[in-house]
C-alpha positions in Angstrom: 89.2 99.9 76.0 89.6 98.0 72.7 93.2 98.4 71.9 94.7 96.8 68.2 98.1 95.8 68.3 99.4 98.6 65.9 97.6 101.4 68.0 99.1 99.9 71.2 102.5 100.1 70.2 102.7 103.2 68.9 101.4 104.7 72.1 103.6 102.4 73.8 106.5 104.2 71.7 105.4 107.2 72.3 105.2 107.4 76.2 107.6 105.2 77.2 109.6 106.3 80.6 113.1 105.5 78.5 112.3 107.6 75.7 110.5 110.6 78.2 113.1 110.0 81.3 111.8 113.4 82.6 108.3 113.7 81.5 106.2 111.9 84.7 103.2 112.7 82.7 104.3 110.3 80.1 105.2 107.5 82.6 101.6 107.8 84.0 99.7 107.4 81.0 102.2 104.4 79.6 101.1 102.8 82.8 97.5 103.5 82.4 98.1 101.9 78.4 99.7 98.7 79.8 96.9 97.9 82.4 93.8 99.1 79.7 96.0 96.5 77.6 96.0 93.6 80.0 92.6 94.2 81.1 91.5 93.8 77.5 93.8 90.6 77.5 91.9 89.5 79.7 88.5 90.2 78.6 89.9 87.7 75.4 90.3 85.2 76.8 87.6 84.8 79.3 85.5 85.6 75.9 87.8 82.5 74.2 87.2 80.1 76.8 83.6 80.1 77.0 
């Protein structure tokens, strides 16, 4: 998942735990946003380093 930085924050913003306290929907996908995020950190910098 190719993420920009605008796109990530807004969905960030939008299904963040403290802004949805009682939506556990919300806190799943926000979790499932951070790691595609870090996984496509990481896919960077491997690319970077070659």
């Amino acid at each position: 998942m190719d993420i920009d930085k605008k796109g990530y924050r807004s969905l960030v913003r939008k299904y963040h735990p403290d802004l949805n306290p009682n939506d556990h929907e919300s806190n799943k996908v926000f979790q499932q946003i951070n790691e595609a995020s870090e996984d496509d950190r990481k896919r960077q910098n491997r690319r970077s380093k070659c």
